[in-house]
C-alpha positions in Angstrom: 80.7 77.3 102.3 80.0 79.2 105.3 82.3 77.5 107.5 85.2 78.0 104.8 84.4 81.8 104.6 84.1 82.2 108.3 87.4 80.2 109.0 89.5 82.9 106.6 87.9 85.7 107.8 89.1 85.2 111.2 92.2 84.1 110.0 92.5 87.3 108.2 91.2 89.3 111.4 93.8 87.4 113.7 96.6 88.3 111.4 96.0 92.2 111.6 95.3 92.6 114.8 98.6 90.3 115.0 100.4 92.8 113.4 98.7 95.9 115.0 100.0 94.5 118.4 103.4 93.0 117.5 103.9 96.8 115.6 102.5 98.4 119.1 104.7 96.6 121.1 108.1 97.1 119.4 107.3 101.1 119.2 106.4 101.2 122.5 108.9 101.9 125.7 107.1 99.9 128.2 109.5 96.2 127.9 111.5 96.5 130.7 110.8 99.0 134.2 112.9 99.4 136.7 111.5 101.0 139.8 113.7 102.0 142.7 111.8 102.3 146.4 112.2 105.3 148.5 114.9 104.2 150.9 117.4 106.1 153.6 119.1 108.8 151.3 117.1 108.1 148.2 113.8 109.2 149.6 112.4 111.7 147.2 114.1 110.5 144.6 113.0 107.2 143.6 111.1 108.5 140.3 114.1 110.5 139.4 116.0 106.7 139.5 113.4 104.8 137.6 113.1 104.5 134.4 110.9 102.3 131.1 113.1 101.3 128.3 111.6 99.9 125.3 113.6 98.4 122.2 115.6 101.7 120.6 115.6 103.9 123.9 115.1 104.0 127.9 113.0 107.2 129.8 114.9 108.0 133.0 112.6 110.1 135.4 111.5 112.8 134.3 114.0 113.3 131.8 113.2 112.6 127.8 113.7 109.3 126.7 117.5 108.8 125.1 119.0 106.3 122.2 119.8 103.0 123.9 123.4 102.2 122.2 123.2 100.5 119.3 124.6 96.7 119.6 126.0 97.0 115.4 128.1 99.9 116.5 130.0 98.0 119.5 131.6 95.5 117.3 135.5 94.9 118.2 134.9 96.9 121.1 137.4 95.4 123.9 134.6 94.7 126.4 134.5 91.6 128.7 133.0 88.0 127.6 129.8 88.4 129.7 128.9 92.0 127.9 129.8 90.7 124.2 127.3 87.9 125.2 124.7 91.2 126.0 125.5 92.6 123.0 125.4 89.7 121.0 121.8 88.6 122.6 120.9 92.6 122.0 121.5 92.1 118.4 119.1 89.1 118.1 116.4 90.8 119.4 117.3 94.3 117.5 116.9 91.7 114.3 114.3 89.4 114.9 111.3 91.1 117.0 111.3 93.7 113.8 111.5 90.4 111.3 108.8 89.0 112.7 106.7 92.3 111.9 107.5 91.8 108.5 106.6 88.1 107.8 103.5 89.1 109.6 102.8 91.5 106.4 104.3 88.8 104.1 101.8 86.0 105.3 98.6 88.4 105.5 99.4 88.8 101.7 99.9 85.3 101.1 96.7 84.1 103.3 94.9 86.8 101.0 96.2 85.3 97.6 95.3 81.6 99.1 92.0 82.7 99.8 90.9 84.6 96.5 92.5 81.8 94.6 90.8 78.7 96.9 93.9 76.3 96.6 94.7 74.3 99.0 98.3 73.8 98.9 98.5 77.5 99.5 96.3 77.4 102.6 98.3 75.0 103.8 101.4 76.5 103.0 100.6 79.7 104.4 98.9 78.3 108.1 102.3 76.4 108.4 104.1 80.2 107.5 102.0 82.0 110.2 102.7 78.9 112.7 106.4 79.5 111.8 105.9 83.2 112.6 104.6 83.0 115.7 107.5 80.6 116.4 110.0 83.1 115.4 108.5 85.8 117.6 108.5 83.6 120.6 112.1 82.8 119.8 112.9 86.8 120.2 110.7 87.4 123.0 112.6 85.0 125.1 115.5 85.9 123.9 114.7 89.8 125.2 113.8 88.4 128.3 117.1 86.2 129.3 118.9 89.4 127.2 116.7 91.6 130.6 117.3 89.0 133.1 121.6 88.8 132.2 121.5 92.2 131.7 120.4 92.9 135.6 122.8 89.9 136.7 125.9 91.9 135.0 124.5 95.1 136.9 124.6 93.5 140.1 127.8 91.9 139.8 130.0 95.0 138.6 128.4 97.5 141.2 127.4 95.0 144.0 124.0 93.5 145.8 123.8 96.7 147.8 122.9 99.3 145.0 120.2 96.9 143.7 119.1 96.2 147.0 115.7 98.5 146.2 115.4 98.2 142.9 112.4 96.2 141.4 112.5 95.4 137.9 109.6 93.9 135.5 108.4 93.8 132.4 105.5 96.0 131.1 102.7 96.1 128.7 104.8 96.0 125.7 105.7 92.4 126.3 102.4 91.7 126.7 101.3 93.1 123.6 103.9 91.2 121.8 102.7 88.3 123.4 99.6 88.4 122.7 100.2 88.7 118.7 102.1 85.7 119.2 98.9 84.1 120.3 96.9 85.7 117.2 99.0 84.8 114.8 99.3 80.4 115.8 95.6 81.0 115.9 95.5 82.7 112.3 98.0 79.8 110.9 95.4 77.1 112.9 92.7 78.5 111.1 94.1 78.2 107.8 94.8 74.7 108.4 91.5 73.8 109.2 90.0 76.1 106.2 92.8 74.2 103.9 91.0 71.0 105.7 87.5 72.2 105.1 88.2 73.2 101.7 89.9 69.6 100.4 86.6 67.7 102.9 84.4 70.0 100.1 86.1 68.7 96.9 86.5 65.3 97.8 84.7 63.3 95.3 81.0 61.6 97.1 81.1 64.1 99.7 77.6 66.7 99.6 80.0 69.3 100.0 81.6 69.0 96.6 80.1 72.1 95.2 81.9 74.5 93.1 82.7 77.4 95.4 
């Protein structure tokens, strides 16, 4: 069938580019910018005091981009309640963001295998894996962004409104990227749904479509 063909090549499409922007997105050092205006005493200054941090390391200025500190290493560290909450929000995204890369790989294979082997159980199985996926990803994506959003809230508290005063913060293209493989891969599981549809419409018995494939 046409339809059935076009359905799992698309599916197959969504998942790699999926993958292509999801592995993008957590090389990348574009999640989280921090730009600081020229203001009073700081004129002149302001790129040296902004910086782009991605998942594994921040660029500061000019400078070279440096390790971020490593949330596994911290453990037992006598730090206050409201960092070990950081840390322990750091780790979740350290974990699942790369995860989700993974079963990305994982469910390209298995939407492969479901495809040469026509079954329908495994379409299905395998639409309701990407669907998961995608889940999982948006489940570290927000997690990075109330980790970001804390993470300023701490800053301000310990050195005070006035030093943030001209500070802007955002999140970059990385995010983006890692949001739109999200979207790919929900519309890769959604299309191996409807191919595990098409395919059980074609072998039901009375149906024109019931051809041998």
């Amino acid at each position: 069938m046409a339809r059935l063909g076009a359905l799992l090549l698309a599916a197959a499409l969504g998942a790699l580019l999926s993958f292509a922007l999801l592995a993008a997105a957590v090389a990348s050092d574009y999640w989280y910018i921090l730009e600081v205006a020229d203001a009073g005493n700081h004129t002149g200054r302001a790129g040296q005091l902004s910086s782009h941090s991605g998942l594994w390391r921040i660029c500061e200025g000019q400078n070279s981009c440096i390790p971020l500190i490593d949330p596994f290493a911290s453990e037992g560290l006598d730090v206050p309640s409201s960092v070990q909450h950081l840390i322990l929000l750091h780790r979740a995204v350290m974990v699942v963001l790369p995860l989700s890369l993974v079963l990305v790989v994982c469910g390209w294979v298995c939407g492969l295998l479901s495809s040469l082997a026509q079954s329908v159980p495994l379409l299905l199985f395998t639409g309701c894996y990407f669907l998961l996926g995608g889940a999982l990803t948006v489940a570290g994506l927000s997690t990075y962004i109330s980790y970001s959003h804390l993470a300023f809230a701490e800053t301000t508290r310990q050195y005070g409104p006035w030093h943030v005063q001209h500070v802007r913060v955002s999140f970059g293209w990385s995010v983006a990227l890692a949001w739109g493989s999200c979207a790919l891969e929900a519309l890769s599981g959604t299309l191996l749904l409807a191919a595990a549809r098409a395919l059980s419409l074609s072998r039901a018995p009375g149906t024109p479509h019931s051809v041998v494939l």
